[in-house]
C-alpha positions in Angstrom: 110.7 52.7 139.9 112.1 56.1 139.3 112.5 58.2 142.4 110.3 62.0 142.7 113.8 64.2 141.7 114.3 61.8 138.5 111.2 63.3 137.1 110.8 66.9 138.9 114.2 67.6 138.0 114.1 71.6 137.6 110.6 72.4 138.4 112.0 73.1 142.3 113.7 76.4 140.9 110.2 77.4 139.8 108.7 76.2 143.3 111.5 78.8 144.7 110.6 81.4 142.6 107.2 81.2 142.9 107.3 80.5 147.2 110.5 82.7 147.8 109.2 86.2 148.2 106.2 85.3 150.0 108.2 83.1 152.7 110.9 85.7 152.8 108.1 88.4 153.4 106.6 86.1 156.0 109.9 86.4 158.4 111.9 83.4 157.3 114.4 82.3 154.7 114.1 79.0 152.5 117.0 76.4 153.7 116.2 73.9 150.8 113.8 72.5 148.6 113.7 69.0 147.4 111.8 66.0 146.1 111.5 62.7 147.4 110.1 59.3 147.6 108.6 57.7 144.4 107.7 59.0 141.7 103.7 58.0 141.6 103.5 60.4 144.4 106.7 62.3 145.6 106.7 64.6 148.7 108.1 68.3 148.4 109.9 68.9 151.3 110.2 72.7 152.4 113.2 73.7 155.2 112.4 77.0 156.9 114.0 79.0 159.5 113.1 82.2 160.8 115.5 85.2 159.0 116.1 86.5 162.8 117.4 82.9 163.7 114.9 82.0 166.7 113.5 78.9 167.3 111.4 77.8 164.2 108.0 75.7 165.6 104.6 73.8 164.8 102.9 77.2 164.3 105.4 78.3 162.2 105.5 74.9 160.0 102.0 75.5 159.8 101.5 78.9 158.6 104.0 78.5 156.0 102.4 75.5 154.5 99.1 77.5 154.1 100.5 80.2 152.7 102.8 77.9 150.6 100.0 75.7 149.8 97.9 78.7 148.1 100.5 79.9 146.1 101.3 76.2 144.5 97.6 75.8 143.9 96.6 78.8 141.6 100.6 78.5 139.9 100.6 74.4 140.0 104.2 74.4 139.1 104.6 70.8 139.6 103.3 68.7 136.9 102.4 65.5 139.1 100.6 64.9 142.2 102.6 65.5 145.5 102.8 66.0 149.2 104.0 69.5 150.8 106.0 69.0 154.2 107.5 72.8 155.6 109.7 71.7 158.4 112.9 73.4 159.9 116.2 72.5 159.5 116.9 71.4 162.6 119.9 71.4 164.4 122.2 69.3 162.2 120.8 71.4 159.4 121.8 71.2 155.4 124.3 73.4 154.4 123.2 74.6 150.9 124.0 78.4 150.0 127.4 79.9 149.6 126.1 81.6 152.6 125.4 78.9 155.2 129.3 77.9 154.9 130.4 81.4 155.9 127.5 81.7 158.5 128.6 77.9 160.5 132.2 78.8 160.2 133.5 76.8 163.6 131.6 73.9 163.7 132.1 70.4 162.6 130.4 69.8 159.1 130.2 66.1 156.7 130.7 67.3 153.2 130.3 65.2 150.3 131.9 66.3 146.9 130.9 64.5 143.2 135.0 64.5 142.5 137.9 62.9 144.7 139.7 66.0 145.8 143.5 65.2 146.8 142.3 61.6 147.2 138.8 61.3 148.8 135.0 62.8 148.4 134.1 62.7 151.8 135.1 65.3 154.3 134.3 65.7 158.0 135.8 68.5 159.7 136.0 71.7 161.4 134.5 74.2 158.9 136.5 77.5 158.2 134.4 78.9 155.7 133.9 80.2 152.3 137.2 81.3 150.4 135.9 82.8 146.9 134.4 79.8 145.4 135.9 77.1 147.6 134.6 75.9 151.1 137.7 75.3 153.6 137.6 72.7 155.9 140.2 71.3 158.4 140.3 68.0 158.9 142.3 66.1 161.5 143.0 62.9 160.6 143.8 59.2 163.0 147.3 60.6 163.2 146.0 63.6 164.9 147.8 65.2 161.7 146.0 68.9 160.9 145.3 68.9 156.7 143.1 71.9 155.4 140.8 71.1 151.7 139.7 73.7 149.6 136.4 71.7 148.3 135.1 73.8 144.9 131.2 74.5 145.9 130.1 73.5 142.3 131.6 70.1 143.6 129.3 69.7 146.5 126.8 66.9 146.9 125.7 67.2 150.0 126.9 69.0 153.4 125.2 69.3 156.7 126.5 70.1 160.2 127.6 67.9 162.5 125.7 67.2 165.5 127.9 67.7 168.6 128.0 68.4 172.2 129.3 72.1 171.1 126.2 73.1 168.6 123.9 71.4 171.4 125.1 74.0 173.8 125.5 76.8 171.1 121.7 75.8 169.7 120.5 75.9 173.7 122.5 79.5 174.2 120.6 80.9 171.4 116.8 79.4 172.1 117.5 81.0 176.0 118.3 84.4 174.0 
């Protein structure tokens, strides 16, 4: 059976430039869009945070997907039948724009590249950031050797932040905020 993102394919850029102003105009920015489960009836899944980084909630999830809802209805972007789920990053989030990678400089990040880059694809590490159009990343390896990867971000599969104790804590400083 073919999975939801075999046959959506580049209808989610529509979706984000259909939903994109009005979320953004609602208070929050769009983490990522995607399509999955099986074809016959895949599930949109929106991430959401709030643009002044507070805690994202129920209410929020909620009010998005109306609004959200409304504006896919009257476009219908999506040729098939589907399921809508708005839900927040949480707090091992995706990292998906060139942006996120300079924003979670510091913590400890799983990156997945579709090339072997100085001998592997998979990186976990300490993120450093965005340099031009590379992500850095230190990793240390069983050694306790230091080793620094520039990992192209056209080459990037998939990232997301690690969860540790130090984003817990960093995640509970900012929700007391």
């Amino acid at each position: 059976m073919p999975e939801a993102d075999q046959i959506i394919g580049g209808q989610l850029g529509e979706v984000e430039r259909l939903i994109g102003p009005s979320v953004e105009a609602m208070g929050f920015r769009l983490v990522r869009l995607a399509m999955v489960g099986q074809a016959e009836m895949p599930t949109l899944q929106v991430m959401a945070e709030p643009l002044d980084d507070s805690e994202m909630n129920v209410d929020h999830c909620a009010d998005l997907s109306r609004a959200i809802s409304a504006i896919l209805d009257v476009e219908d972007p999506i040729e098939t039948a589907y399921s809508l789920e708005v839900s927040s990053p949480g707090v091992d989030r995706p990292l998906v724009r060139p942006e996120d990678f300079a924003r979670f400089a510091g913590y400890e990040v799983r990156i997945e590249a579709d090339e072997v880059i100085e001998g592997r694809r998979k990186f976990i590490g300490r993120l450093l950031g965005l340099d031009e159009d590379c992500v850095a990343i230190s990793i240390t390896d069983s050694d306790n050797s230091v080793k620094e990867f520039a990992v192209p971000f056209k080459s990037i599969l998939r990232a997301k932040l690690v969860l540790t104790d130090d984003l817990i804590r960093e995640t509970l400083k900012k929700r007391k905020n």
